[in-house]
C-alpha positions as CSV (number, residue, x, y, z in Angstrom):
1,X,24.1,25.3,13.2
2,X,21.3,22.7,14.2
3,X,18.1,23.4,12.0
4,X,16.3,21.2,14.1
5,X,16.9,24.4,17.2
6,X,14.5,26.6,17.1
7,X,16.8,29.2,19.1
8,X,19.2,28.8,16.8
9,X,16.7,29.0,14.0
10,X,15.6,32.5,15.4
11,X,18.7,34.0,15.8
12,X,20.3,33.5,12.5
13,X,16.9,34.6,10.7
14,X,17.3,37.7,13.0
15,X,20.9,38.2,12.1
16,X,20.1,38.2,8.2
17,X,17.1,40.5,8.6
18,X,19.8,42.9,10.3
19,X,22.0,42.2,7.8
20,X,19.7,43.3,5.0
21,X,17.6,45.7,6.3
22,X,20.9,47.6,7.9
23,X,23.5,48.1,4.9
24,X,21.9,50.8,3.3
25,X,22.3,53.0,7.4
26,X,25.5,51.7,7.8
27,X,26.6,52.7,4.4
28,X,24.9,56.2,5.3
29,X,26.4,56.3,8.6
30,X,30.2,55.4,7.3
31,X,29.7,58.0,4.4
32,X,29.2,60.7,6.9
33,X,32.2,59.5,9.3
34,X,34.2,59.7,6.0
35,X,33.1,62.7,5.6
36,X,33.7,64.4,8.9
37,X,37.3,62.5,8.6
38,X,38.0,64.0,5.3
39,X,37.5,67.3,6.9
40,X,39.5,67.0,10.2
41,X,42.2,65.9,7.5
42,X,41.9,69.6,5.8
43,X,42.0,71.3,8.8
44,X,45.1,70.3,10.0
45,X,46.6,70.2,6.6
46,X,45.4,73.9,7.0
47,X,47.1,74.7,9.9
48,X,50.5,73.1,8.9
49,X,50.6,75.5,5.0
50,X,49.0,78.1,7.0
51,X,50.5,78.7,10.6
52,X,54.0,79.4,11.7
53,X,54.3,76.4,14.0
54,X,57.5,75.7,15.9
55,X,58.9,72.3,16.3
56,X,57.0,71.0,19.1
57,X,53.5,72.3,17.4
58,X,54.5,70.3,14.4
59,X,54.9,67.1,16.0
60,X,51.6,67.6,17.4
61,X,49.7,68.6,14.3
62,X,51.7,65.3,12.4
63,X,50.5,63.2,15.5
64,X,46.6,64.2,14.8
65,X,46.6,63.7,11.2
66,X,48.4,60.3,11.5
67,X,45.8,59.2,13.6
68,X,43.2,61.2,11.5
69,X,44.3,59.7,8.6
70,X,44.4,55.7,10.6
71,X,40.7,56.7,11.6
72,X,39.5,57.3,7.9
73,X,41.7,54.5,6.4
74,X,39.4,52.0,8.9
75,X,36.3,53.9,7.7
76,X,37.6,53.7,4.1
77,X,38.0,49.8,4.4
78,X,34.7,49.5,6.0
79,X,33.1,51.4,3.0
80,X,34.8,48.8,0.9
81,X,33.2,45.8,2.7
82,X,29.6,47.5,2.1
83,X,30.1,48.2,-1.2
84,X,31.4,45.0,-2.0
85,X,28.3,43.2,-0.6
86,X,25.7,45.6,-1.3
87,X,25.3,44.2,-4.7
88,X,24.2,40.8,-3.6
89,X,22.4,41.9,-0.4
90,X,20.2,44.5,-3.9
91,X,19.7,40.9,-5.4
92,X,18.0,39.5,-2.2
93,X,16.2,42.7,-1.1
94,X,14.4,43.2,-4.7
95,X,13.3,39.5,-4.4
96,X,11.7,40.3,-1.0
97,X,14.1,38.0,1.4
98,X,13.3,41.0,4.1
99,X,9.3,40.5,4.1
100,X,10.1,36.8,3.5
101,X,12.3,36.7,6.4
102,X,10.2,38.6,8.4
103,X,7.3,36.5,7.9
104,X,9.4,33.8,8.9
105,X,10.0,34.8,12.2
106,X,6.5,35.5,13.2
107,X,5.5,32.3,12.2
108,X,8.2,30.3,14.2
109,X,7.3,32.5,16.9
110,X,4.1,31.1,16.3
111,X,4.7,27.8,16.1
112,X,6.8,28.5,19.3
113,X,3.8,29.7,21.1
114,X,2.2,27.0,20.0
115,X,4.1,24.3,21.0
116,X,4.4,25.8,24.9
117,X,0.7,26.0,25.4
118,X,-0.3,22.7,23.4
119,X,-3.4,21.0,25.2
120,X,-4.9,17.5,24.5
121,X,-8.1,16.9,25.2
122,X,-8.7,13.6,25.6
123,X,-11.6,11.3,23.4
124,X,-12.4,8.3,25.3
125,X,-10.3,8.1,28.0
126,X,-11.3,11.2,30.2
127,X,-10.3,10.7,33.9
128,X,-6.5,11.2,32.4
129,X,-4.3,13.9,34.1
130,X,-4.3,15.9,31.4
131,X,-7.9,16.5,31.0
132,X,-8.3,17.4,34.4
133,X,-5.5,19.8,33.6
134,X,-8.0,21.6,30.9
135,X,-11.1,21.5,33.2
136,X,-9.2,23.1,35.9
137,X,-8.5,26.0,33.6
């Protein structure tokens, strides 16, 4: 990455202020996935001690809780990524990097603004192009 880009500059702060502002709903949202996981697991483990299932009906049942059980390992490893970073992303968020951040995007969308709508107005010279530019205005 090329400090000197202010695109560039933009997007990453905007990529960490997602970063730390979103763990905590992501964490949320994989809990409840887990969740509804852990229950489609039951119910079919159900259904197999509980139903007189002929041999066709039980290779169905054993195809949905394989993939049942694929799904939550994924949400299981995910939950394992968040909880591995929380701990450093609690560090950064109780030392304010999400106001700080914050305030650093306004300003270099400030200084953005800025830049694209600089004006000079001219001290001794005024018959330049550029003063004419302002007067116009």
């Amino acid at each position: 990455m090329i400090i000197e880009d202010m695109q560039q500059s933009l997007e990453l702060l905007e990529n960490i202020k997602y970063f730390f502002y979103d763990i905590e709903e992501t964490e949320k949202k994989l809990s409840a996935e887990l969740y509804n996981k852990e229950g489609e697991r039951d119910d079919l483990l159900h259904e197999i001690e509980l139903s007189k299932l002929n041999a066709i009906e039980i290779m169905a049942t054993y195809k949905k809780l394989e993939k049942v059980l694929q799904e939550r390992r994924i949400i299981k490893d995910k939950i394992d990524l968040i909880n591995t970073i929380k701990p450093y992303t609690s560090k950064f968020i109780t030392k304010g990097i999400c106001a700080e951040t914050d305030a650093t995007i306004k300003n270099i969308e400030t200084l953005k603004s800025n830049q694209e709508n600089r004006k000079y107005t001219p001290r001794i010279l005024k018959v330049l192009k550029c003063a004419k530019v302002k007067k116009e205005e």
